[in-house]
N, C-alpha and C positions, 0 to 999 in steps of 0.2 A: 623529618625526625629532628626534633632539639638539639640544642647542644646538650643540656641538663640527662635528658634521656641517653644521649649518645656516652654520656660522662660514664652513667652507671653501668651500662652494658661495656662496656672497655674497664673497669674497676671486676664486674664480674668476670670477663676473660681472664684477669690477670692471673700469675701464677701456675706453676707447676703441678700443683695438689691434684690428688685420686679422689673421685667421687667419696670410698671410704673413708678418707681423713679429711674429707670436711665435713661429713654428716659426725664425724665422731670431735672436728672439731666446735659444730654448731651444738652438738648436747652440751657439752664442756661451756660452750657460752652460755648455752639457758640454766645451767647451772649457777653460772656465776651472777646470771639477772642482766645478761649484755645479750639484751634479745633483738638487738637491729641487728648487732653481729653476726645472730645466728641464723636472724632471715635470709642475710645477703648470702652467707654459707648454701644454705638451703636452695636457693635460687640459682644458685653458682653452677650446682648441679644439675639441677632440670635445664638450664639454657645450655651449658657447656658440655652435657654428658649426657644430650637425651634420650640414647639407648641402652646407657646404663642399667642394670639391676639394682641401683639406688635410686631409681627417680622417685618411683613410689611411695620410698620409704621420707627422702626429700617431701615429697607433696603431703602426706600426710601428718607428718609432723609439723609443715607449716600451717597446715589444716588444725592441729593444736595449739599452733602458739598465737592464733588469731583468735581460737575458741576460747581459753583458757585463760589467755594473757590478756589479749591485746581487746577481750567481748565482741569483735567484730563480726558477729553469726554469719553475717552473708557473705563474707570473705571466705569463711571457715567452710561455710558449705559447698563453697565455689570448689575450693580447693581436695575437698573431702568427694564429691562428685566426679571429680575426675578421676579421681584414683578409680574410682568404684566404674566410672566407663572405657577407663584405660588401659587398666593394671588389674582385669579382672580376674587373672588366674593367683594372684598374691596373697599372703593373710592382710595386708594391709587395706585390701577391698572391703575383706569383710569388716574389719576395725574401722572401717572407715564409714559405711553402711550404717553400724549404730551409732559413729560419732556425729552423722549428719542429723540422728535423731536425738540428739544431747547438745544441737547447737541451735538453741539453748531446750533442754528438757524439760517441757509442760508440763506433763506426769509429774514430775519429781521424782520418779524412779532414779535413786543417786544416791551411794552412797554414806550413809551416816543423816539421812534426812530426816527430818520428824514433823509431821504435820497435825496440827491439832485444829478440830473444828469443833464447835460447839453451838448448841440454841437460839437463834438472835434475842429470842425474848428475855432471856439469862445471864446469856455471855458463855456457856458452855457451867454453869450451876447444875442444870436439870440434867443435862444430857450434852458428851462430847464424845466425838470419835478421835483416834490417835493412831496414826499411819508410822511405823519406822521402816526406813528402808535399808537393806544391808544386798551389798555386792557380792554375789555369788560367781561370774563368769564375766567377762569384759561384757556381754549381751543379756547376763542373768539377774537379775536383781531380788531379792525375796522380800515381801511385806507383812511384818507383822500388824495385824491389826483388831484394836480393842475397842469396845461400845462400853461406858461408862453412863449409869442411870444415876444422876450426883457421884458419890464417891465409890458406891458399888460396883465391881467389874462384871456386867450382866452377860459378856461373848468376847472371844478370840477368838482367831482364826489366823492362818498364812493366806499371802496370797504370792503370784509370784508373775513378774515382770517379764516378758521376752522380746527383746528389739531387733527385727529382724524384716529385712526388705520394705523400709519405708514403713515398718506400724508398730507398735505397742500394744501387744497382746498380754493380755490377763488369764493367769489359772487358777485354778483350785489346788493342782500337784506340780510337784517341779515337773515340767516337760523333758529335761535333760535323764531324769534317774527313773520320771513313771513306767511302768510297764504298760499301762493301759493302752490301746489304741485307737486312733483319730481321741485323743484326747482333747475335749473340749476346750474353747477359749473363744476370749471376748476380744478384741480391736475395739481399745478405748483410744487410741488417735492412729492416723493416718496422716503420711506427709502425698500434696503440698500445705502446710498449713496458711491455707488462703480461704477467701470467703466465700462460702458455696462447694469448697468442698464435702463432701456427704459420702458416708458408706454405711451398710448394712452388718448387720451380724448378729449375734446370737448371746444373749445373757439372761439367766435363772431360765434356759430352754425356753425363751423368748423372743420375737425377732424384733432387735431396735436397730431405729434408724439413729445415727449420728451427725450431726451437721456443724460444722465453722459456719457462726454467722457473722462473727466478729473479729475485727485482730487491732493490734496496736492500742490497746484498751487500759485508760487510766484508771484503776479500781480503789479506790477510796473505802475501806472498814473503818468501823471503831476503833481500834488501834493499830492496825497496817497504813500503808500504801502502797501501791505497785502500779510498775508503768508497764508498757509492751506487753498486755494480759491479752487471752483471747477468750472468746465464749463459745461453747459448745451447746447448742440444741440436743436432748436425749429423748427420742418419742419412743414408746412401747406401743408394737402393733395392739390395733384396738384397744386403746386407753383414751381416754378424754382428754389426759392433760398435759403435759410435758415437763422436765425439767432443764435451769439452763443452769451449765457449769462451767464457772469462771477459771479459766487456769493462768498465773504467773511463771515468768519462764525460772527454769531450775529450782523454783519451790514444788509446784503442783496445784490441786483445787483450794481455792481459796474464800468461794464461795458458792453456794447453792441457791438456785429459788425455783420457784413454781412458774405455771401460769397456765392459762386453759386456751386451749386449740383458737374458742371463739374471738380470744384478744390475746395475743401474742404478745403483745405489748404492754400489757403489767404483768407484772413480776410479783412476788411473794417471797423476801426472803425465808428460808428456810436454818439454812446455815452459813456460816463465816469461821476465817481464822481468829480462834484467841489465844494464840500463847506459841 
């Protein structure tokens, strides 16, 4: 063991403080934007107090300020993971459960987002779709979404987000207030988001396969750029041709194309972000 190392763990012994007033002094730092402060707080806890009923709440809020603050997803997730394998009887599990799917959020399912795609041949003139997203529950998200034929509003509809045990499921009704039951829904991603990950499921009472074939992907539009994108393969049982879709992390799809089973390997845009 270092000295350097040995430094920090004798700086995080120090001190008298209750697990409670340091997590309440660590908000109070990310308050103030003194966020090493409020790590070493954070840390202070889970090493010096690890039977505490504040660890959890420690690990997970550190699991925020990596996500949030610091863009470090794989920290974040580290951190968020354990909570969810440690602390499984806490709400912070489950908080934690959707934060590992929001570090960083492919979907775009977040908050105040707005996603606009349009025609490549156009630029979204002929035809654009427009996704908003608004936060109904830490886990809930509801999407409005409009088809525009030029400036004609041709369809709306809601749709609505639920993050729950590693996936990103799609509905038709809010799941939380339907009455209906085995209410249908789609898994439009699944973690881990690695390559060759693949799952099945059911959309318009169809059975598609899903596939990551892609990650860490530089995508280049007409007026975007985005780095760390991945691609998603979408096949419809018995269909001839597939579609692949590009997602940026915490924006969402940001691109569409074609291409047919026999060559996989060209592509056909379809659609792109414009606006």
């Amino acid at each position: 063991m270092n000295y350097q190392l040995l430094t920090i763990i004798f700086f995080l012994l120090l001190g008298c403080s209750n697990p409670k007033s340091l997590i309440k002094k660590a908000l109070e730092n990310e308050k103030n934007q003194k966020y090493d402060i409020a790590e070493k707080n954070y840390l202070k806890v889970i090493i010096k107090y690890p039977t505490s009923e504040y660890v959890a709440e420690a690990k997970y809020r550190l699991g925020l300020l990596y996500k949030d603050v610091k863009k470090d997803y794989l920290q974040a997730r580290m951190w968020f993971s354990q909570v969810v394998d440690q602390h499984k009887e806490t709400d912070f599990a489950k908080l934690s459960d959707v934060a590992i799917l929001e570090s960083p959020d492919y979907l775009g399912a977040l908050d105040h987002n707005k996603v606009v795609l349009g025609d490549v041949d156009t630029f979204g003139k002929n035809m654009k779709v427009v996704s908003e997203f608004k936060k109904l529950d830490y886990d809930l998200y509801e999407c409005n979404l409009k088809l525009y034929a030029g400036e004609k509003l041709v369809r709306q509809e809601k749709r609505y987000y639920f993050k729950k045990s590693g996936e990103i499921r799609e509905y038709s009704e809010n799941p939380k207030i339907s009455r209906t039951e085995n209410l249908a829904f789609t898994i439009l991603l699944k973690q881990p988001i690695e390559v060759g990950n693949k799952w099945m499921t059911i959309k318009e009472n169809k059975e598609v396969l899903y596939k990551i074939v892609e990650t860490n992907l530089k995508v280049k539009l007409k007026k975007f750029e985005f780095e760390d994108c991945i691609k998603v393969l979408e096949e419809y049982k018995g269909v001839p041709g597939v579609k692949y879709l590009y997602y940026a992390p915490n924006k969402g799809c940001i691109k569409i194309t074609t291409s047919s089973l026999k060559d996989l390997k060209q592509e056909y845009p379809v659609l792109e972000l414009v606006e």
